[in-house]
DRENTORKOL-3810 file (N, C-alpha, C; in nm, 4 decimals):
REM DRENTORKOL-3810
@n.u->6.5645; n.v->13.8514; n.w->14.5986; ca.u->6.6092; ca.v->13.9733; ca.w->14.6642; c.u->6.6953; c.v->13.9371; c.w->14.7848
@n.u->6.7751; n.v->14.0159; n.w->14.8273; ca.u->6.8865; ca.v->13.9752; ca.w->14.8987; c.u->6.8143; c.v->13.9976; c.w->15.0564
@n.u->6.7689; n.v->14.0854; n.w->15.0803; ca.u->6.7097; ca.v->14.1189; ca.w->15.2274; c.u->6.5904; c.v->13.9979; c.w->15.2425
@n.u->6.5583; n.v->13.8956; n.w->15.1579; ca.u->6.5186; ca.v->13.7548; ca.w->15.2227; c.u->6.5007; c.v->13.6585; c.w->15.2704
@n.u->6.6702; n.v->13.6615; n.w->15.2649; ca.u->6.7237; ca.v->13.5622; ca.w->15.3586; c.u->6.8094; c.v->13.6372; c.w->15.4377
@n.u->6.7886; n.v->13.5881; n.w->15.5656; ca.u->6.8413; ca.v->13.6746; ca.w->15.6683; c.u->7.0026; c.v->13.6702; c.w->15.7067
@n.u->7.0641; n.v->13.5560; n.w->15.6191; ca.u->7.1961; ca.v->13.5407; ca.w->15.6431; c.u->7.2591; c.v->13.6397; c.w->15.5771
@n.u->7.1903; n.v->13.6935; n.w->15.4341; ca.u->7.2372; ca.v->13.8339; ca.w->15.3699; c.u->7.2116; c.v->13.9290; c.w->15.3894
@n.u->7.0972; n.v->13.9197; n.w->15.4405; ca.u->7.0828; ca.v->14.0452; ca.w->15.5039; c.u->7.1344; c.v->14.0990; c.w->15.6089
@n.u->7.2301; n.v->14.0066; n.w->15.6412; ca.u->7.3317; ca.v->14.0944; ca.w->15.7855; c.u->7.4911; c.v->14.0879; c.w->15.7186
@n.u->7.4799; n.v->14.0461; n.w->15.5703; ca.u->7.5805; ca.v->14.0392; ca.w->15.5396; c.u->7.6614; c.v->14.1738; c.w->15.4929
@n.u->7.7944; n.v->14.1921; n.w->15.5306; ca.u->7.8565; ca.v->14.3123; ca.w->15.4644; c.u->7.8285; c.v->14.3779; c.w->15.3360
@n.u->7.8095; n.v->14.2269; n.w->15.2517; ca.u->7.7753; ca.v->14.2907; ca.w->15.1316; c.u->7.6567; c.v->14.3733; c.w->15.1137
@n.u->7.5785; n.v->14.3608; n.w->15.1552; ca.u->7.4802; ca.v->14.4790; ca.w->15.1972; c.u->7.5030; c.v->14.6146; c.w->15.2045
@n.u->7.5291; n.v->14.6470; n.w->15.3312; ca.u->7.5810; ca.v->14.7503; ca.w->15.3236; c.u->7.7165; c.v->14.8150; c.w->15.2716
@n.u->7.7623; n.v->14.7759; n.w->15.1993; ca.u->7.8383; ca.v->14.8247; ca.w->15.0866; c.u->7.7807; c.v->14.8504; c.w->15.0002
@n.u->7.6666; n.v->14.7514; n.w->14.9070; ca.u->7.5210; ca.v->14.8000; ca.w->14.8347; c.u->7.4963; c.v->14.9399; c.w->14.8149
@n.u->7.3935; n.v->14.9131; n.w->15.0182; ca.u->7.3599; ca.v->15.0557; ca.w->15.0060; c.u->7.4592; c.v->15.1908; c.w->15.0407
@n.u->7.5402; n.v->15.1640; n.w->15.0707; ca.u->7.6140; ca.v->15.2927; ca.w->15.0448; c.u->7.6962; c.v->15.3528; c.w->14.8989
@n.u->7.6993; n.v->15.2489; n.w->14.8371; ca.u->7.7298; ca.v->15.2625; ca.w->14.6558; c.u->7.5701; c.v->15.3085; c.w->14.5946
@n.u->7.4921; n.v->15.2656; n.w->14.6795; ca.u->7.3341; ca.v->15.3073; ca.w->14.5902; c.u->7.3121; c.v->15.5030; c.w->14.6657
@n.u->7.3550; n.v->15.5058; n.w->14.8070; ca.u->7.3440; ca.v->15.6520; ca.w->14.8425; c.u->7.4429; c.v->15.7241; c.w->14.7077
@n.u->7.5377; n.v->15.7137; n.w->14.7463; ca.u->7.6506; ca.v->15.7671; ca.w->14.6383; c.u->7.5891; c.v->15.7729; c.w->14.5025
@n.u->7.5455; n.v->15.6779; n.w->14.4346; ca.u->7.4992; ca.v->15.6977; ca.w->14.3355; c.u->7.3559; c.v->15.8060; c.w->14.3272
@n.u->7.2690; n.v->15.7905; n.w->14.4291; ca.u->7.1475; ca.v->15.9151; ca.w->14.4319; c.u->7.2030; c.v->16.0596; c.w->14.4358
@n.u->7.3284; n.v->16.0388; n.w->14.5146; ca.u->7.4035; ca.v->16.1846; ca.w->14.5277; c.u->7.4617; c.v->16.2601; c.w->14.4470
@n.u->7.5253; n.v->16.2008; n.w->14.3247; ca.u->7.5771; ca.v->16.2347; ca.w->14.1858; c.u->7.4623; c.v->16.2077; c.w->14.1082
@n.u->7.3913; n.v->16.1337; n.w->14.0953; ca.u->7.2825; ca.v->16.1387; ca.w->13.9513; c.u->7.1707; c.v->16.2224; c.w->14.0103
@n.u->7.1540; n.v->16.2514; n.w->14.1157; ca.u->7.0532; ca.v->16.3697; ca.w->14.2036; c.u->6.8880; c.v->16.3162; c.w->14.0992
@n.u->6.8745; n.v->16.1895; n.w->14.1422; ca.u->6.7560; ca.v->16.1289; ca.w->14.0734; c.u->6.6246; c.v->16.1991; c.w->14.1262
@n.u->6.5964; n.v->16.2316; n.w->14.3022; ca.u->6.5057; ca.v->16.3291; ca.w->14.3542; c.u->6.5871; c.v->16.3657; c.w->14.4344
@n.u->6.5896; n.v->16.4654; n.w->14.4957; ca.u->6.6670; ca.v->16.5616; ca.w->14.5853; c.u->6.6638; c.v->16.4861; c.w->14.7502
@n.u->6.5758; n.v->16.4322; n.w->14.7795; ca.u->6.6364; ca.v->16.3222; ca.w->14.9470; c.u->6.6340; c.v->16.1419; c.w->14.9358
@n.u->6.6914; n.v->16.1339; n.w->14.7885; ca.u->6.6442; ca.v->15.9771; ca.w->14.7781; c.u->6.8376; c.v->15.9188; c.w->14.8227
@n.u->6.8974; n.v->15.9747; n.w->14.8262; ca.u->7.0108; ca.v->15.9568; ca.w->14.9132; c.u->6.9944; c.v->15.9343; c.w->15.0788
@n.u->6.9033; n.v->15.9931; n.w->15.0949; ca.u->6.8843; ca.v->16.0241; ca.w->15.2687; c.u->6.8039; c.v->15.8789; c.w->15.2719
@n.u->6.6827; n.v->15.8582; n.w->15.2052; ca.u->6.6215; ca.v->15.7257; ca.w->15.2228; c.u->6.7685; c.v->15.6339; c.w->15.2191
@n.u->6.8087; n.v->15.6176; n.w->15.1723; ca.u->6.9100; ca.v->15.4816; ca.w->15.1779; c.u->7.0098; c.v->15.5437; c.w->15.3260
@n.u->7.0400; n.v->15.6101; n.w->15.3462; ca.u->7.1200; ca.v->15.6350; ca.w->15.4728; c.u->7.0128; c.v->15.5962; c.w->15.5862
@n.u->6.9421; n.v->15.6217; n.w->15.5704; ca.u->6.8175; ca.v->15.6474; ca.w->15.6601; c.u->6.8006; c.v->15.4464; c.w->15.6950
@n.u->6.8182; n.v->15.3802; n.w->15.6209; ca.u->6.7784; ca.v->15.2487; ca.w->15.5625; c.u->6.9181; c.v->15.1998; c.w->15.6269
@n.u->7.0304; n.v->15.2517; n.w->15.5944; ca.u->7.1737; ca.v->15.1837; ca.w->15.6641; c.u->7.1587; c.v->15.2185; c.w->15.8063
@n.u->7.1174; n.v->15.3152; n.w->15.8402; ca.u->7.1645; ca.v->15.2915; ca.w->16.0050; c.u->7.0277; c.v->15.2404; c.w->16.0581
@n.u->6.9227; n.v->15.1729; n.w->16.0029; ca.u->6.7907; ca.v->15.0727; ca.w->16.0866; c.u->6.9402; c.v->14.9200; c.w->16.0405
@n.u->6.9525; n.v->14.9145; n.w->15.9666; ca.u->7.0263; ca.v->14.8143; ca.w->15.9239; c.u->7.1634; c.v->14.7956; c.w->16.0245
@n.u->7.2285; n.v->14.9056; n.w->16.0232; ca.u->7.3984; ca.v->14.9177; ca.w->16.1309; c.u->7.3215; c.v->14.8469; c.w->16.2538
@n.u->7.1694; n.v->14.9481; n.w->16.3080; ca.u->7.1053; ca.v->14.8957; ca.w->16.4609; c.u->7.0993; c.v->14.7513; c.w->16.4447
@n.u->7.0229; n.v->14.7247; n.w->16.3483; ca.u->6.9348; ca.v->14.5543; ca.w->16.3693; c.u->7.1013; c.v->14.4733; c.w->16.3344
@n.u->7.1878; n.v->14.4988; n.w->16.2772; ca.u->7.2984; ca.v->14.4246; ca.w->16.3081; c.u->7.3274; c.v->14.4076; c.w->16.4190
@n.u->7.3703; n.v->14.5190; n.w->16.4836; ca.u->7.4649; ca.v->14.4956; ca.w->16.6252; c.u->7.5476; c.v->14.5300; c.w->16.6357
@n.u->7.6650; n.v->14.5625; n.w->16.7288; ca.u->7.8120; ca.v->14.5481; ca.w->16.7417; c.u->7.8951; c.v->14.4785; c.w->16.7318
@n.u->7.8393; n.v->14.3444; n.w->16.7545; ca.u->7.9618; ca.v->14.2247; ca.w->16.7318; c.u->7.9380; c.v->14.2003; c.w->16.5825
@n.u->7.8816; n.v->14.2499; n.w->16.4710; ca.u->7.8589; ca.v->14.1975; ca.w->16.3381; c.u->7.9634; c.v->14.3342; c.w->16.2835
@n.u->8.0389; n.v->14.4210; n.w->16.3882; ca.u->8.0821; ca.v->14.5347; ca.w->16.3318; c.u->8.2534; c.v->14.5268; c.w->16.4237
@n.u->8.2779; n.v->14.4311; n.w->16.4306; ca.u->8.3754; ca.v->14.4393; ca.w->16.4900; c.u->8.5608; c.v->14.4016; c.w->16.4275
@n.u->8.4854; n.v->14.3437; n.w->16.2763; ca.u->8.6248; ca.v->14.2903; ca.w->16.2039; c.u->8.5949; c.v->14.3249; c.w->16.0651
@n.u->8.6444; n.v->14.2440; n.w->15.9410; ca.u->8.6346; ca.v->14.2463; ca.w->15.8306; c.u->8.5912; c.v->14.3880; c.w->15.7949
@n.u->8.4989; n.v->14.3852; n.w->15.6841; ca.u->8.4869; ca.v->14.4958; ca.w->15.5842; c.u->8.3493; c.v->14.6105; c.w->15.6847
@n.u->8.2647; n.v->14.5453; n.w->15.7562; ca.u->8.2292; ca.v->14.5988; ca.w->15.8474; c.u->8.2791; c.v->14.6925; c.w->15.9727
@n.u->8.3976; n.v->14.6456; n.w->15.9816; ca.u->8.4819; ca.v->14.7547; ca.w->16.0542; c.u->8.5206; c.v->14.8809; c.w->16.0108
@n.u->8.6491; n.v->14.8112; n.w->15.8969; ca.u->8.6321; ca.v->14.8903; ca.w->15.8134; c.u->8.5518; c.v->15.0300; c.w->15.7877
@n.u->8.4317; n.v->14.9809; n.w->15.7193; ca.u->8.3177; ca.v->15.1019; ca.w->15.6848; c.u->8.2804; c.v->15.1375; c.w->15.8313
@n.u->8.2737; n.v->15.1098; n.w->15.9350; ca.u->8.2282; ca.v->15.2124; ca.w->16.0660; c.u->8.2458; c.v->15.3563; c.w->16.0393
@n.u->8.3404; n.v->15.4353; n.w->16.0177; ca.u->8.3500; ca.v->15.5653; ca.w->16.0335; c.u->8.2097; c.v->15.5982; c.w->15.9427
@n.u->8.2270; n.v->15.5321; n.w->15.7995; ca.u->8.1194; ca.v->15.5880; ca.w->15.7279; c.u->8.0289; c.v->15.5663; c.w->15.7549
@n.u->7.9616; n.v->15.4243; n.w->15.8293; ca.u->7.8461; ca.v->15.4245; ca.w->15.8852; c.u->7.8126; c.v->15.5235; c.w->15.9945
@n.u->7.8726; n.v->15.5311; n.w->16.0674; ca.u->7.8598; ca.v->15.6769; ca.w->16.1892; c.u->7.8405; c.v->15.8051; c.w->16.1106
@n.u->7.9158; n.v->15.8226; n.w->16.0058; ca.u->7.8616; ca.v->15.9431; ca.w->15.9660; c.u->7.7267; c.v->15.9415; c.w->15.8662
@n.u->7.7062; n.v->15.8112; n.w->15.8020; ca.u->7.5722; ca.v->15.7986; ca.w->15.7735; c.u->7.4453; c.v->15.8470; c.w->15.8777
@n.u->7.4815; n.v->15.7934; n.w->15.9765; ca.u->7.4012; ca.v->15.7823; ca.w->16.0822; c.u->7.3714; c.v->15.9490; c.w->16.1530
@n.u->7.4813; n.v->15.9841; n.w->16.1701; ca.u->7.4402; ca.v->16.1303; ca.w->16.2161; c.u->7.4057; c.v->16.1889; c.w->16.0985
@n.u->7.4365; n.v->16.1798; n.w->15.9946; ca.u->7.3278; ca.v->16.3003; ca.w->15.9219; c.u->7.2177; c.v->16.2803; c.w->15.9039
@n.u->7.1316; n.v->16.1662; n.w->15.9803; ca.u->7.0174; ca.v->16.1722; ca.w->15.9447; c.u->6.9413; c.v->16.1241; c.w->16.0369
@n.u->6.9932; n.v->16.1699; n.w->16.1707; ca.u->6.9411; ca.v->16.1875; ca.w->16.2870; c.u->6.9093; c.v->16.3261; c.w->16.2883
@n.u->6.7313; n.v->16.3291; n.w->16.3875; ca.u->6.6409; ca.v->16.4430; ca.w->16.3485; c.u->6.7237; c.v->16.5662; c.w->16.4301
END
């Protein structure tokens, strides 16, 4: 599993993962908030990264979408 070693688990490819796995709960509507669990899961993930792990490459990049991950699923 990829979240075992901790070098992938801060890796971009990750969160690209889980935001192709939200997307996918959102069109196949498998249970009605199993999209929100994985958003919910990217921004503990965006936090325990950091800012400097968000500052170039494909991580930059995805910021907008991570921010808007993040506010919709703030209480």
């Amino acid at each position: 599993m990829i979240c075992m070693t901790p070098t992938l688990a801060m890796g971009d490819e990750l969160l690209v993962a889980i935001i192709c796995m939200a997307i996918y709960e959102m069109v196949a509507w498998t249970q009605p908030s199993s999209w929100l669990h994985h958003y919910r899961g990217l921004a503990q993930l965006t936090s325990l990264r950091g800012p400097r792990r968000h500052q170039s490459g494909v991580a930059l990049v995805l910021l907008p979408t991570l921010r808007s991950c993040i506010v919709s699923v703030q209480p």
